[in-house]
DRENBAFI-790641 format. One record per residue (C-alpha): residue number from 1; residue in three letters; x, y, z. Coordinates in steps of 0.001 Angstrom, whole numbers, plus 524288, in hexadecimal, padded with zeros to 5 digits. Layout:
+-----+-----+-------+-------+-------+
!   i !  aa !     x !     y !     z !
+-----+-----+-------+-------+-------+
! NUM ! ala !     X !     Y !     Z !
...
+-----+-----+-------+-------+-------+
This chain:
+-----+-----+-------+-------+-------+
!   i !  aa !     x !     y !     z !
+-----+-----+-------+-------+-------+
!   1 ! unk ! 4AD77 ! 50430 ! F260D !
!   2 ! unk ! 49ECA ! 504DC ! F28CE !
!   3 ! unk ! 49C15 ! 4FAD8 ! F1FA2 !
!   4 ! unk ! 4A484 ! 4F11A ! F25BB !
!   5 ! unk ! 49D15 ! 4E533 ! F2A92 !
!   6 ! unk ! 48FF7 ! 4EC31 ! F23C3 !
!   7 ! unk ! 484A6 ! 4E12A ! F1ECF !
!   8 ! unk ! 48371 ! 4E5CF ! F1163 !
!   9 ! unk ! 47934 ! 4DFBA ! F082A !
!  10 ! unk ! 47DD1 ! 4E26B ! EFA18 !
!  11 ! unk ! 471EF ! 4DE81 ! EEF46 !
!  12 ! unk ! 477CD ! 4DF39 ! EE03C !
!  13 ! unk ! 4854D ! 4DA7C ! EE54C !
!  14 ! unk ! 488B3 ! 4D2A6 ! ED97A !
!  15 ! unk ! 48F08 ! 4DF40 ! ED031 !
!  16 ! unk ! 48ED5 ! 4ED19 ! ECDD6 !
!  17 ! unk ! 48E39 ! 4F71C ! ED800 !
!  18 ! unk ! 4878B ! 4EA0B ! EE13A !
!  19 ! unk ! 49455 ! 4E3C0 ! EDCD5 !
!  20 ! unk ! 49BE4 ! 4F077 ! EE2B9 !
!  21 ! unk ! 49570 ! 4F30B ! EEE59 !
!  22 ! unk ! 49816 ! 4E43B ! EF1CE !
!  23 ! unk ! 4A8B1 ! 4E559 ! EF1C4 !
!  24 ! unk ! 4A72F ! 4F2F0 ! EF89D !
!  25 ! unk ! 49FF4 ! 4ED10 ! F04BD !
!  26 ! unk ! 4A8FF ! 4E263 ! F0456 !
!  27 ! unk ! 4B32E ! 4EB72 ! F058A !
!  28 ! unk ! 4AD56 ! 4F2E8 ! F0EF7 !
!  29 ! unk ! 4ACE4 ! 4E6B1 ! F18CF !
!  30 ! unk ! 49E20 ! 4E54F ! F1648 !
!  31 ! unk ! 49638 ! 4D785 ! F194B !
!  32 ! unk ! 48D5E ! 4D714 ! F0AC9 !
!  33 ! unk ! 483EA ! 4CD27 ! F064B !
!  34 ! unk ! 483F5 ! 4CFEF ! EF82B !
!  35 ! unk ! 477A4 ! 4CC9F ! EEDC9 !
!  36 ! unk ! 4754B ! 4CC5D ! EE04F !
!  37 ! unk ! 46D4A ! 4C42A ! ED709 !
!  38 ! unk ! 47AE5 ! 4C126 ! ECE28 !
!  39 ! unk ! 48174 ! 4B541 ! ED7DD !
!  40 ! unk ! 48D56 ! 4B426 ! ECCF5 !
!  41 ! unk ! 48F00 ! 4C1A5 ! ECE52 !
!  42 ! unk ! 48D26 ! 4C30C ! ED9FA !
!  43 ! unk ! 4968C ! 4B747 ! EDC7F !
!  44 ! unk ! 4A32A ! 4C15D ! ED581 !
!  45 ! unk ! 49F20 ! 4CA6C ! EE019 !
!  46 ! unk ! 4A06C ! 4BE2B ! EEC0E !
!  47 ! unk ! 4AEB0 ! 4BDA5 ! EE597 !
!  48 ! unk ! 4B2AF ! 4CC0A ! EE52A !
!  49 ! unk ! 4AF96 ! 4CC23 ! EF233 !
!  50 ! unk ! 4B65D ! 4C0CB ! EF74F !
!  51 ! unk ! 4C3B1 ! 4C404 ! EF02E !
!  52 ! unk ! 4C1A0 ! 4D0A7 ! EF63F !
!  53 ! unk ! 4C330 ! 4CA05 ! F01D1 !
!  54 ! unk ! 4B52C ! 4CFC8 ! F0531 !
!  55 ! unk ! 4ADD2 ! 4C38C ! F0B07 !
!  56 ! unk ! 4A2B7 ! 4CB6C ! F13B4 !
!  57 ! unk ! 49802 ! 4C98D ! F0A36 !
!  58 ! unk ! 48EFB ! 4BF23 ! F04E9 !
!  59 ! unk ! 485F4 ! 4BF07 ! EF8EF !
!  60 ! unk ! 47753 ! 4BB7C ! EF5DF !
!  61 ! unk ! 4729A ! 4B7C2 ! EE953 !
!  62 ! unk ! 46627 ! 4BCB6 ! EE4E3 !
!  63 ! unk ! 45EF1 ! 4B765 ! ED84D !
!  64 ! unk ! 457FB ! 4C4E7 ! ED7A7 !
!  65 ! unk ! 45783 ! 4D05F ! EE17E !
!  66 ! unk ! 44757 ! 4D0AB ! EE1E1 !
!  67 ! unk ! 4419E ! 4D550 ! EEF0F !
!  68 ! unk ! 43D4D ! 4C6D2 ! EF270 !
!  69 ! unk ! 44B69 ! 4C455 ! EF32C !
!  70 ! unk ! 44DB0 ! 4CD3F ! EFD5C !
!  71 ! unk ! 44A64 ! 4C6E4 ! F0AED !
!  72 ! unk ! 45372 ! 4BB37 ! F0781 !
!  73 ! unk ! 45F53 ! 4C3FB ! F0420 !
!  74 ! unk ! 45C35 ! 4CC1E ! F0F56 !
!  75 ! unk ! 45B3F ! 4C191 ! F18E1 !
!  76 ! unk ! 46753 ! 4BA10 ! F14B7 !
!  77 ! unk ! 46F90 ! 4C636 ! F1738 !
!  78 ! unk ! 46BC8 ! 4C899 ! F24B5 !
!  79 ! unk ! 46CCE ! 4BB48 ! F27ED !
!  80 ! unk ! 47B45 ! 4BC2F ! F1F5A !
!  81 ! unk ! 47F98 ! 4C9B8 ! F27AB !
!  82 ! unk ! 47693 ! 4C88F ! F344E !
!  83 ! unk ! 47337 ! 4D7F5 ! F2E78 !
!  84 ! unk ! 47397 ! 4E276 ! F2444 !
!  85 ! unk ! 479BD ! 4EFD6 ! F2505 !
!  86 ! unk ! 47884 ! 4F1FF ! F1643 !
!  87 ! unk ! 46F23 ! 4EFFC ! F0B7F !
!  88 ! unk ! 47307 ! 4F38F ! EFE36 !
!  89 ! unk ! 46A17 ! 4F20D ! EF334 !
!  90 ! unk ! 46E75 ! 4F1E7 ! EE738 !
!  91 ! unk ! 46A70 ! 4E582 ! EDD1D !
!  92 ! unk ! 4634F ! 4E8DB ! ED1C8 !
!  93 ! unk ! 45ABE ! 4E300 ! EC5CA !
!  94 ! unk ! 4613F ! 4E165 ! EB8FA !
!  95 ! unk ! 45BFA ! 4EEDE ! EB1A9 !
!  96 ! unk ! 45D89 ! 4F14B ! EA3B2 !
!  97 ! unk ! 4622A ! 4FDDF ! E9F4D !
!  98 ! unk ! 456B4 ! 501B7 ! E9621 !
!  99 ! unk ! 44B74 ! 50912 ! E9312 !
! 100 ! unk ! 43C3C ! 5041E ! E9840 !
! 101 ! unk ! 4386C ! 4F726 ! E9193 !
! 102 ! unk ! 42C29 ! 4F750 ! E9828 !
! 103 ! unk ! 42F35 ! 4E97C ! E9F1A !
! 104 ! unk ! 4274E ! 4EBA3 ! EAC82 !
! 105 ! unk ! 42B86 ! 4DEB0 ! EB413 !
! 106 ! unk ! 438EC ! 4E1FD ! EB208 !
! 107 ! unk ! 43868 ! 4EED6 ! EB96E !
! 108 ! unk ! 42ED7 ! 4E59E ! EC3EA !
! 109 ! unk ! 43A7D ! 4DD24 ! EC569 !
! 110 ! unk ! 44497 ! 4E83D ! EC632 !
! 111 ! unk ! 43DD8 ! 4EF00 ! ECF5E !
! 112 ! unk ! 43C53 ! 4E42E ! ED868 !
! 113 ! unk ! 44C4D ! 4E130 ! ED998 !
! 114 ! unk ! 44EA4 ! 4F10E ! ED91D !
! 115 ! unk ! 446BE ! 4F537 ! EE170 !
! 116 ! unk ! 43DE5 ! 4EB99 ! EE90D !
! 117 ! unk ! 44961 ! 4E254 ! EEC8A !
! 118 ! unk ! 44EF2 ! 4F014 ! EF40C !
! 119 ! unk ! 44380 ! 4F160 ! EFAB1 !
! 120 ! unk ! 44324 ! 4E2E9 ! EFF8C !
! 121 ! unk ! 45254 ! 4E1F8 ! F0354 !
! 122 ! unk ! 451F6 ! 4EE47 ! F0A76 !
! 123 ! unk ! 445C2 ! 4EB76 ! F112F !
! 124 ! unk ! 449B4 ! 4DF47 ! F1746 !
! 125 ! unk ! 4570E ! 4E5E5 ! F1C30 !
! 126 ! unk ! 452FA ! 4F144 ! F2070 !
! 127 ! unk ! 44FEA ! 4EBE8 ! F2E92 !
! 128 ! unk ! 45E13 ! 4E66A ! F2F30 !
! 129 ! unk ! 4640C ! 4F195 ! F2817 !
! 130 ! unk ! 45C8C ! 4FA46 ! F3360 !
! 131 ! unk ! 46185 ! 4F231 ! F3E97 !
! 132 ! unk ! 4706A ! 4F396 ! F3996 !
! 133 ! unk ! 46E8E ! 50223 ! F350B !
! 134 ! unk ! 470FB ! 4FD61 ! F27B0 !
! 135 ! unk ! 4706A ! 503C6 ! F1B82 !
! 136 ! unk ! 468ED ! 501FB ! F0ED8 !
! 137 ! unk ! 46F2A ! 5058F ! F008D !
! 138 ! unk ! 465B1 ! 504A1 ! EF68B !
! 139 ! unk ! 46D56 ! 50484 ! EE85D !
! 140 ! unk ! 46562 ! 50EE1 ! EDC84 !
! 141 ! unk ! 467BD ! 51631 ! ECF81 !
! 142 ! unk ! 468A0 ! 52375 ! ECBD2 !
! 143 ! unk ! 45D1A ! 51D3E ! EC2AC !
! 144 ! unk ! 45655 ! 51CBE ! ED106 !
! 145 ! unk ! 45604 ! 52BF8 ! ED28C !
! 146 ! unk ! 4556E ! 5303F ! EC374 !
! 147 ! unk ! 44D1D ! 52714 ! EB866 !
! 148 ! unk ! 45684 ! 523CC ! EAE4A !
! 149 ! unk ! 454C6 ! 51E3E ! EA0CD !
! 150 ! unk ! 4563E ! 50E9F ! EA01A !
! 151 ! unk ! 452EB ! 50D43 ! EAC55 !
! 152 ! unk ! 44475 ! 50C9C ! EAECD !
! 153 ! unk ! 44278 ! 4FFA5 ! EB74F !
! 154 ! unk ! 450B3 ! 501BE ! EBF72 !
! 155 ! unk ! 44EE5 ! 51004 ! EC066 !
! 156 ! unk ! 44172 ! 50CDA ! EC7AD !
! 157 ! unk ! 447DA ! 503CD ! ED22B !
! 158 ! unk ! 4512D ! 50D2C ! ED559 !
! 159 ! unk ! 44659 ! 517C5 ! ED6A0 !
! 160 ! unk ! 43FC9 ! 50E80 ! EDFC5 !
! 161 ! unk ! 44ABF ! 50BB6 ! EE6CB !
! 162 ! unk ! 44F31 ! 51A9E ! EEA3A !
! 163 ! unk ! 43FBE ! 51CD1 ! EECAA !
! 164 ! unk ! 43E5A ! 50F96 ! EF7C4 !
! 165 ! unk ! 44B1C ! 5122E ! EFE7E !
! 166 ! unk ! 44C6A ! 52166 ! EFE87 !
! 167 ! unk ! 43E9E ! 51E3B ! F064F !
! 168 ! unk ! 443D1 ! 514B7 ! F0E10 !
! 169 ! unk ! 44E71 ! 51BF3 ! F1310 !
! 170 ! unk ! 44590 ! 52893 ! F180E !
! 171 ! unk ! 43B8F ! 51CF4 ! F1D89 !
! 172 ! unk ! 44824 ! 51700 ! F2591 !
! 173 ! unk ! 44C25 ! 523A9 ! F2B4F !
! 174 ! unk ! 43CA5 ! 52822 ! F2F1C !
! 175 ! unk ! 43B47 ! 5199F ! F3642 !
! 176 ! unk ! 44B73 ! 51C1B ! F3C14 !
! 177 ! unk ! 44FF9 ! 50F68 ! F3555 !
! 178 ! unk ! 4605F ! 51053 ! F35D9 !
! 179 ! unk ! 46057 ! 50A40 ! F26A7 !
! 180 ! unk ! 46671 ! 514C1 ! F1C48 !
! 181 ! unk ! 4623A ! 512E8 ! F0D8F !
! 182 ! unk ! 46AC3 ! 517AA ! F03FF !
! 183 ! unk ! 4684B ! 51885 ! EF5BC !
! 184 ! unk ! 4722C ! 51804 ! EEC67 !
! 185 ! unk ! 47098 ! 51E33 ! EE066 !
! 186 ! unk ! 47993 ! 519CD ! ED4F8 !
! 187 ! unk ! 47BF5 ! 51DCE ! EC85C !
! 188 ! unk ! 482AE ! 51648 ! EBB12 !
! 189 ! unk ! 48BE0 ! 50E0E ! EC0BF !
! 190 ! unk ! 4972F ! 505E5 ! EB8F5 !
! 191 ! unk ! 49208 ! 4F797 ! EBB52 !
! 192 ! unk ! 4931F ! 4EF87 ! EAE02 !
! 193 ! unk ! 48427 ! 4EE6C ! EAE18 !
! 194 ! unk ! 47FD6 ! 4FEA8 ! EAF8F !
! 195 ! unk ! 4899D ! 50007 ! EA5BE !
! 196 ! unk ! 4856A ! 4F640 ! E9BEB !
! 197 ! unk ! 47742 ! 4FA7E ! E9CBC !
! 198 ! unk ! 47B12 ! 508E3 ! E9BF2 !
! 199 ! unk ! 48384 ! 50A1D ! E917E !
! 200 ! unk ! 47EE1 ! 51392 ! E8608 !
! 201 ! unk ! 47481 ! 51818 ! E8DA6 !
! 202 ! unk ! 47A09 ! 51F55 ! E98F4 !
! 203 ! unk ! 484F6 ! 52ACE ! E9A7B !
! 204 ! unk ! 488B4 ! 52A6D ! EA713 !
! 205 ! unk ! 49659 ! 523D1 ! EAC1D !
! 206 ! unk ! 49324 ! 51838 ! EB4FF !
! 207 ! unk ! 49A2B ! 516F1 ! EC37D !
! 208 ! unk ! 4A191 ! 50D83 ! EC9B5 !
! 209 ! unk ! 49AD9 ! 5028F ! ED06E !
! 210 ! unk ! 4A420 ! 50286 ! EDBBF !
! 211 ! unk ! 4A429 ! 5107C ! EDEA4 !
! 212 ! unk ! 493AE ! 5110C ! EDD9B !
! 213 ! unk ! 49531 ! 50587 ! EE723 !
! 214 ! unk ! 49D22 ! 50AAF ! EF0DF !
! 215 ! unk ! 493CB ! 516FE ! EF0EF !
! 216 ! unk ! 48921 ! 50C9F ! EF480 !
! 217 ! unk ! 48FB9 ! 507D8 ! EFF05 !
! 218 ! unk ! 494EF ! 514AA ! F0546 !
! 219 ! unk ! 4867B ! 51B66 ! F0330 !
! 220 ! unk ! 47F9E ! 50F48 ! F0A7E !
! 221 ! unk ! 48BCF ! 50F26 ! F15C2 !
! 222 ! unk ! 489FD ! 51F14 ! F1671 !
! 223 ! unk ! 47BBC ! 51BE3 ! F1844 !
! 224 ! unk ! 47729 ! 5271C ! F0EA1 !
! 225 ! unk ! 469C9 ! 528ED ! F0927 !
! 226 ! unk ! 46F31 ! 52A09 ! EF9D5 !
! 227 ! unk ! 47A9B ! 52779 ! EF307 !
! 228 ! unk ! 47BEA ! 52AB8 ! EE31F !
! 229 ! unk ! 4888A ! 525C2 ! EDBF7 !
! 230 ! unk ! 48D7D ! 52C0F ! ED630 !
! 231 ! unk ! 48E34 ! 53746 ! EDD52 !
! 232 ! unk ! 486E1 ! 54096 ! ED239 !
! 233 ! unk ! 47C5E ! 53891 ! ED063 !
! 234 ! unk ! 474AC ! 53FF3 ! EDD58 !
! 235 ! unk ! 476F9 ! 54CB2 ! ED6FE !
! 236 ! unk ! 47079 ! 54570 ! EC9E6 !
! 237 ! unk ! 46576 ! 54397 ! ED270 !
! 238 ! unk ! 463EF ! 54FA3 ! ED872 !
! 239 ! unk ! 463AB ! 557D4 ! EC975 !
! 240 ! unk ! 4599D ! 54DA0 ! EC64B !
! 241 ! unk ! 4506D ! 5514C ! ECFCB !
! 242 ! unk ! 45384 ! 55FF0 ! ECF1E !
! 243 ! unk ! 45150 ! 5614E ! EC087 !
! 244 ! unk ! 44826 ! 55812 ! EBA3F !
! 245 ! unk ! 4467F ! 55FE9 ! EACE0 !
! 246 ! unk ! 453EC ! 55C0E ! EAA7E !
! 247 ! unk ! 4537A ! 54C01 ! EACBC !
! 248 ! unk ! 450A7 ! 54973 ! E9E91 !
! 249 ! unk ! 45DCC ! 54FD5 ! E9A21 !
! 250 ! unk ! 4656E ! 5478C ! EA365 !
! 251 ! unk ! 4603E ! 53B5D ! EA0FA !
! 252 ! unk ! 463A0 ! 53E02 ! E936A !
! 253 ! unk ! 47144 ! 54150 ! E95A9 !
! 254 ! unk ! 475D6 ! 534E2 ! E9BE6 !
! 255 ! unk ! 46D99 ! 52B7E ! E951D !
! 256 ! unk ! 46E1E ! 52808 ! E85B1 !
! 257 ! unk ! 46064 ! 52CA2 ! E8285 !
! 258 ! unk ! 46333 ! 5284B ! E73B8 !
+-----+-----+-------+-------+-------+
């Protein structure tokens, strides 16, 4: 019920868990401005919605989710919704599943739509998003809290991620700005590309999209400071931190070291 009639600003609308989150707001009663750099995709998404009869939503197009984009997308939805209550975060750059090539500019150009383009969008809501007591849901990895194998360029935005908006959040409460920030921390999850790139390399059993979005949704509605899905993935976390001297050993039992 509380997120009937909520602004919600949805970036990486256009499949997977973006896809997801996208028919659950609609069904929740939700006004969403959806974005994504894929417009035929994101197109399939426009018509899901509609034959669900959900028509509270519009979409933006964006060639590529750099942090000079921002302003523009930002500006178009408050003049769209007159306001934001939500901003979820949640696009990413393409990132190949494989060991360090060495290629520098790539993990530049990463880095600026993973993490920089987080920084910009949240920046220029933040005054609305104070003004409406609105909440911020920031979108991470497992591979944000624990370095993983393949994953050198991603697994650094998503350590620079949790590292800006855990700050963030302990700077809003010290100045007694009403904006919550809530990271979500996901593991393997059973979109078509995570388990194309995976395969072979990883033993774990991937998620459901839907379910990992819903836990978004309720974490940023709920206003908490974390959310991990699944569920185990905190206590991961916490034996990762409490006992170092064994990290080696399980790495190597859920990836294919061969």
């Amino acid at each position: 019920e509380s997120l009937s009639g909520a602004r919600v600003l949805l970036t990486g609308a256009s499949a997977g868990i973006g896809e997801q989150m996208a028919y659950h707001y609609a069904r929740f009663g939700a006004e969403i401005l959806l974005t994504a750099r894929r417009e035929a995709v994101l197109q399939k998404v426009r018509t899901s919605l509609f034959e669900g009869k959900h028509e509270s939503f519009g979409l933006l197009h964006t060639h590529a989710c750099t942090h000079k984009q921002i302003h523009p997308i930002s500006l178009f939805f408050l003049l769209y919704t007159g306001g934001l209550d939500y901003l979820v975060l949640n696009h990413i750059g393409n990132s190949p599943f494989q060991m360090w090539n060495g290629d520098v500019e790539y993990t530049h150009w990463l880095m600026q739509v993973n993490f920089f383009s987080y920084v910009a969008l949240a920046t220029a809501a933040l005054p609305t998003l104070e003004k409406n007591k609105g909440s911020l849901v920031v979108v991470s990895s497992l591979t944000g809290k624990i370095p993983t194998p393949f994953t050198t360029s991603y697994s650094a935005t998503k350590f620079a991620l949790d590292g800006f908006f855990s700050s963030l959040r302990h700077e809003l409460i010290m100045q007694k700005r009403n904006v919550s920030v809530t990271l979500c921390i996901l593991g393997l999850i059973d979109t078509d590309t995570a388990l194309e790139k995976t395969r072979g390399k990883v033993y774990l059993t991937a998620s459901p999209a839907a379910e990992a979005a819903l836990a978004i949704i309720q974490a940023g509605a709920t206003k908490v400071q974390e959310v991990f899905y699944p569920w185990w993935l905190q206590y991961t976390c916490s034996l990762w931190v409490l006992f170092p001297c064994h990290r080696n050993q399980v790495l190597q039992s859920y990836y294919n070291y061969s």
